[in-house]
DRENKE-964144 format. One record per residue (C-alpha): x negated, y, z negated; residue in one letter. Coordinates in steps of 0.1 Angstrom, whole numbers, plus 2048, in hexadecimal, padded with zeros to 3 digits. Layout:
BEGIN
XYZa
...
END
This chain:
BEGIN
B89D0A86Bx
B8BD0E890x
B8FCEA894x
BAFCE7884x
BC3CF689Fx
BB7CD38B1x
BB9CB989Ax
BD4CB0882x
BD9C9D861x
BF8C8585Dx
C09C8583Cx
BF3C63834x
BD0C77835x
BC3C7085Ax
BBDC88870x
BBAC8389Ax
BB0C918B5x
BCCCA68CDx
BB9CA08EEx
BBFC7B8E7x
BE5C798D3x
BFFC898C3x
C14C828A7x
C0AC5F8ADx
C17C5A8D2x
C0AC578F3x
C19C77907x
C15C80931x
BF8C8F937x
BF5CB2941x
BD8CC6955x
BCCCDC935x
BADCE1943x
B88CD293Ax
B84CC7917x
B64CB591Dx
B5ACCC904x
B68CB98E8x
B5DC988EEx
B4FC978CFx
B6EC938BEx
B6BC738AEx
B52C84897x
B68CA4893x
B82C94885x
B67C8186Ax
B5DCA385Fx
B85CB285Ex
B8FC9384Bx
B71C9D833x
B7FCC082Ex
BA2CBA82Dx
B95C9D812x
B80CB67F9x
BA1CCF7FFx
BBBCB47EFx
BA7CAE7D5x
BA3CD27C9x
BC7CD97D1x
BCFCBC7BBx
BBDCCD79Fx
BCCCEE7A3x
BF0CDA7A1x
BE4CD0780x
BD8CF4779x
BFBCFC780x
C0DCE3770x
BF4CE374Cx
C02D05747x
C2ACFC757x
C28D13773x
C3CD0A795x
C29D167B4x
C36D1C7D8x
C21D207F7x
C32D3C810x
C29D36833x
C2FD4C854x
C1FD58876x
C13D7E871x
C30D9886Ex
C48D8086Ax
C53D96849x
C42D7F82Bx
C35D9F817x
C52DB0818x
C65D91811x
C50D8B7F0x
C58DB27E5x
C79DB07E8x
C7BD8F7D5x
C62D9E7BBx
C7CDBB7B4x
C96DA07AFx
C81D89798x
C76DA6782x
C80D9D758x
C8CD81761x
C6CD69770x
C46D6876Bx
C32D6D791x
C15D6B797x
C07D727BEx
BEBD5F7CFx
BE7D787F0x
BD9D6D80Ex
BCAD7F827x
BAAD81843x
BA9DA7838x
BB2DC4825x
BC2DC4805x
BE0DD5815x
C00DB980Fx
BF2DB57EBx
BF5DDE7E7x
C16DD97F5x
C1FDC27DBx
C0EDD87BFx
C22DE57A0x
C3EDCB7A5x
C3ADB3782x
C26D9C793x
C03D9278Dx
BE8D937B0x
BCFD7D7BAx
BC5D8B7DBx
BAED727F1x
BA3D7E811x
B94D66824x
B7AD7A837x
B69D81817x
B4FD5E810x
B6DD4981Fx
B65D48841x
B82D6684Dx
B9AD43853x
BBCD4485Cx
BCCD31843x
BC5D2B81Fx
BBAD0B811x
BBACFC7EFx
B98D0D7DFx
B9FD2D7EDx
BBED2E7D9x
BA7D1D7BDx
B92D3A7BEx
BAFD4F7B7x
BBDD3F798x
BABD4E781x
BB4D6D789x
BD8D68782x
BE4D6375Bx
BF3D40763x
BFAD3973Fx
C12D54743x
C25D4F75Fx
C44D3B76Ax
C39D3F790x
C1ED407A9x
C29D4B7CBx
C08D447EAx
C0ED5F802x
BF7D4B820x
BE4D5E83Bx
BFDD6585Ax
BF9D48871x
C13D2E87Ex
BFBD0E87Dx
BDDD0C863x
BEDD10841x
C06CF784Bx
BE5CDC848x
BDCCE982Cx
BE9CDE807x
BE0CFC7EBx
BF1CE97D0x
C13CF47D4x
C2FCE57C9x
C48CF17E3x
C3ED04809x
C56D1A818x
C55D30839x
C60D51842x
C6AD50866x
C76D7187Bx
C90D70892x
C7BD868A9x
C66D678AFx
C7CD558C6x
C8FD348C4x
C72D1D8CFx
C5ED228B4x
C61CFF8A3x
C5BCE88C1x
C3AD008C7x
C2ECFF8AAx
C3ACE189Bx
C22CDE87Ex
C2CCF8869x
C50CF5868x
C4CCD1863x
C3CCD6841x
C58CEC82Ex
C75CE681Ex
C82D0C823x
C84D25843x
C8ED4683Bx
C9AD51856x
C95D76853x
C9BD95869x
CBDD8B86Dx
CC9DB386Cx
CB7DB7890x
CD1D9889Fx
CE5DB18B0x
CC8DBE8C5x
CB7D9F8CDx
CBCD868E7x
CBAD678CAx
CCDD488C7x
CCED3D8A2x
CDFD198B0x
CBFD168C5x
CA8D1D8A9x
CB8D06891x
CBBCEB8ABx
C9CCED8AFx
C90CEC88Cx
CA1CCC887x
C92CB989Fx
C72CC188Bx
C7BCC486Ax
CA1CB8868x
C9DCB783Cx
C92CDD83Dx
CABCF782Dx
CB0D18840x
CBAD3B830x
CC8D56843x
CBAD76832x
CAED9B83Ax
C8EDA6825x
C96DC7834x
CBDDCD827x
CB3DB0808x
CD2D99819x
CCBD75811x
CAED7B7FBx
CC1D6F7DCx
CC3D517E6x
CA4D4D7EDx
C9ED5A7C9x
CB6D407BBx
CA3D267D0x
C7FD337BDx
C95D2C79Dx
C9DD0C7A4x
C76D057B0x
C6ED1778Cx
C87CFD777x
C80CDE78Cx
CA3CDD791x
CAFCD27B5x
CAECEE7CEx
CCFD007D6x
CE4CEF7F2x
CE0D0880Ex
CE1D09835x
END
């Protein structure tokens, strides 16, 4: 889905061009060089809105999948190497006796995360989309579909969607969750939300994670949340360390509260 990185949908269904608009305003032009290669774009957006179109209605079907059996799924979100799979470990050590999971894991490659995430209670679904998926950066609703079966749903309490590393397609993409969250490193840099603005528009949690390296960075936590609320200003941050397991549980208690459909803890 190449074209996505182009064209985006608003929360009512329609999708546009980005050579033309943004966000629904006229902005100043700027010399990006020759797009008269994408004059066709009246008829790309007809095809995305097709897509995106088939993709909500087979992630409405796996949110009834979910909810036939009562199980509360969360879509986890990040750029590459911004700490998601170690993230998911650590909260799968936590979890353990005490919660159900089951992991779709999405990848381009390799089943290394899922071996990572091997032997810790939780049921794998492992989808890598370079195998009959196109190798796309993102996962979209029948991907996930295609990993349900895989997973004992009947028997769990929670699905957590470990998406392919990549700070703009998943965000277009709804996979039937019930709740998207982001892991977000510190190494990154402060800008992050206005460049990308998509993403951490669409999540009502940043974990803020790497927060152990602070010391040695050059990183201004005001910027960054700044920033994030002039994107997002109703998302919920969480300080946390997936290396030294600070923060993470909260974020535990916040997968509890997604779990029991109760409201989701009060934090920063």
């Amino acid at each position: 889905m190449s074209a996505v990185g182009r064209f985006h949908r608003h929360a009512d269904g329609t999708a546009h061009d980005h050579a033309h608009a943004r966000d629904g305003h006229e902005h100043v032009p700027h010399d990006l060089g020759d797009h008269s290669g994408y004059r066709t774009g009246s008829e790309r957006v007809e095809v995305l809105e097709r897509i995106f179109g088939e993709n909500d209605r087979t992630a409405a079907l796996n949110r009834a999948d979910f909810a036939a059996v009562g199980v509360r799924s969360v879509n986890l979100m990040s750029s590459p190497g911004a700490g998601k799979t170690t993230v998911l470990r650590e909260t799968l050590l936590r979890l353990a006796g005490s919660m159900r999971v089951g992991i779709v894991e999405g990848d381009i490659e390799t089943s290394l995360d899922a071996d990572r995430l091997a032997g810790l209670g939780a049921a794998i679904a492992l989808v890598n989309t370079g195998d009959g998926f196109g190798g796309e950066c993102h996962l979209d609703a029948p991907m996930v579909r295609s990993a349900l079966p895989r997973l004992p749903l009947s028997d769990l309490d929670l699905v957590l969607i470990e998406n392919v590393g990549n700070l703009v397609c998943p965000a277009e993409f709804d996979v039937g969750e019930h709740a998207r969250a982001m892991v977000y490193a510190v190494t990154e840099g402060e800008d992050k939300p206005l460049k990308y603005p998509v993403m951490f528009r669409s999540v009502e949690l940043v974990l803020i994670n790497k927060i152990d390296l602070l010391p040695h960075l050059d990183f201004d936590l005001a910027a960054f949340r700044a920033n994030l609320r002039a994107v997002n200003p109703a998302a919920a941050t969480l300080e946390i360390s997936a290396r030294t397991g600070e923060g993470v549980d909260a974020w535990c208690d916040w997968l509890r509260a997604q779990v029991a459909g109760a409201p989701a803890p009060v934090i920063g």
